[in-house]
C-alpha positions in Angstrom: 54.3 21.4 -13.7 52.1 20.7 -11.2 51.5 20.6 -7.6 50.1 18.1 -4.2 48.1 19.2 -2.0 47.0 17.7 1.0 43.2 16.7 2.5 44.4 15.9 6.0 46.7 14.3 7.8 47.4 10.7 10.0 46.8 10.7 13.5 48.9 7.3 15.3 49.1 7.5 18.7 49.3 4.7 20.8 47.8 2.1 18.3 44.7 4.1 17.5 44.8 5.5 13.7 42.5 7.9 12.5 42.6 10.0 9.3 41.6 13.7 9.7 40.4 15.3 7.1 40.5 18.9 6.4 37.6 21.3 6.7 37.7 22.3 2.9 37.8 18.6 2.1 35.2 16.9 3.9 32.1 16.8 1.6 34.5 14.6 -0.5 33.8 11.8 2.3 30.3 11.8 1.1 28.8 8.4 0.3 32.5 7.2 1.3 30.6 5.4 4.3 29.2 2.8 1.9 33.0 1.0 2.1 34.8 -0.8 4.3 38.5 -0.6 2.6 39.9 2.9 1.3 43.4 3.5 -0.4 44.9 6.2 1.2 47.6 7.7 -0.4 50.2 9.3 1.8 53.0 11.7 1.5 56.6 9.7 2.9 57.2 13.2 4.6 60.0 12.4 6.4 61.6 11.4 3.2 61.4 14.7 1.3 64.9 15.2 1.0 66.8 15.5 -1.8 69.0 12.6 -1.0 66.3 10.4 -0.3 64.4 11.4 -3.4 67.7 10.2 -5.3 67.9 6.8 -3.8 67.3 4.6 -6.5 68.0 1.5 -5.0 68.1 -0.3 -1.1 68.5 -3.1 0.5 64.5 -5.1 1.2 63.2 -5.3 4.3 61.6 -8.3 3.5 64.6 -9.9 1.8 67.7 -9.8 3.9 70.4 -9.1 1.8 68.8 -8.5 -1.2 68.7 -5.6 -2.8 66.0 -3.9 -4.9 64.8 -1.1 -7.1 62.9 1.4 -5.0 59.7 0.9 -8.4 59.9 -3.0 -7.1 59.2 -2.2 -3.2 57.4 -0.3 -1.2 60.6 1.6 0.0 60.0 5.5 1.3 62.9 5.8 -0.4 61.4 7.2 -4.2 61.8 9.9 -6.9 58.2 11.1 -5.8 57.7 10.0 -1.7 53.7 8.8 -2.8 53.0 6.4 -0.2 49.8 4.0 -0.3 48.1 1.9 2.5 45.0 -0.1 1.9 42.7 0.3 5.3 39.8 -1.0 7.2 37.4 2.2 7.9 36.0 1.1 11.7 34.2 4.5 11.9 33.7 7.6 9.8 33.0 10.6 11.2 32.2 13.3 7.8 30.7 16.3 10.1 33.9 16.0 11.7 36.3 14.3 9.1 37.6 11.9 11.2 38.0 8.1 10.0 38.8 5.4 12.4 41.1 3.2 10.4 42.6 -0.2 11.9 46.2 0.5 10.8 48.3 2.4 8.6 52.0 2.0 8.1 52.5 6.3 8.4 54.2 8.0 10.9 52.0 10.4 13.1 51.0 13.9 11.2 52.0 12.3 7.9 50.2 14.5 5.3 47.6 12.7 3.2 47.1 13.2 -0.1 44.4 10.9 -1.3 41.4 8.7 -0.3 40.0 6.3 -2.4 37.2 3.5 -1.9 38.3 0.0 -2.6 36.6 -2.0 -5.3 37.5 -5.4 -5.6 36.7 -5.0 -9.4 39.2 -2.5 -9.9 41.8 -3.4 -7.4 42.0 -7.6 -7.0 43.5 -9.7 -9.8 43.0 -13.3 -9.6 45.7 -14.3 -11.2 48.7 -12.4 -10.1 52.9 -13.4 -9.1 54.7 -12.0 -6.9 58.5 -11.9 -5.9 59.9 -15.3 -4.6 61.1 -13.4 -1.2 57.3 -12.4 -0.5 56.4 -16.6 -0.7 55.4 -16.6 3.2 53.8 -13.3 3.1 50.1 -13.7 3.6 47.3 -14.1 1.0 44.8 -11.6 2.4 44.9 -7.9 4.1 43.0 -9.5 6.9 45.9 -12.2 7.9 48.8 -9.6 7.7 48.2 -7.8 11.1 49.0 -10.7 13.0 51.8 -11.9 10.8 54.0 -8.2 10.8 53.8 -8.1 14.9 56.1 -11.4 14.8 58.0 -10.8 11.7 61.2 -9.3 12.1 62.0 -6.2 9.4 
């Protein structure tokens, strides 16, 4: 058995996001400066229900009437609600353990789990395929924001 415990939680108020970080937890932010991406992994809180958590399969958000397996989306809807956004750090505040972020897809107070740094070498594959149903999805992080405020979930 084991347990999750979270470093902080998601503060997203009025199109500001920022990542506080609990007291015990802030000398892991150390160095953390040095990059401009993080993961952070995030608890789908409001999804820790036992009939969520048995949801197996739902319809796409992305793909109008298709449906999916919850291991072949991004779907809140999972055995284990383990969330992760990839995020722009604007400012870092480590005294304080506040990270100015440009955008995360979490609800407000969403309990975070886990920060990581991004490293292209670890995390970008050059040769990769996707689903046909994310064909005019954007290539890059950087184009997405603009495309999501006109696409229609």
């Amino acid at each position: 058995m084991f347990s999750i415990n979270s470093i902080g939680k998601v503060k997203s108020e009025n199109y500001n996001f920022q990542l506080e970080i609990c007291e015990a937890f802030r000398p892991g932010l150390k160095e953390l400066d040095k990059f401009s991406h993080i993961h952070v992994f995030w608890w789908a809180s409001n999804h820790d229900n036992e009939a969520d958590r048995n949801i197996t399969q739902t319809e796409l958000p992305y793909a109008k009437n298709t449906i999916g397996g919850v291991f072949a989306c991004r779907s809140p809807y999972r055995p284990n609600p383990i969330a992760v956004t990839i995020c722009k750090i604007v400012n870092l505040d480590i005294e304080n353990g506040i990270l100015d972020i440009e955008y995360i897809d979490a609800f407000n107070n969403t309990p975070i789990i886990d920060l990581k740094p991004y490293i292209p070498v670890s995390d970008r594959v050059q040769d990769v395929n996707v689903a046909a149903w994310f064909s005019n999805f954007p290539d890059w992080y950087e184009e997405a924001g603009e495309f999501f405020k006109n696409y229609s979930f």
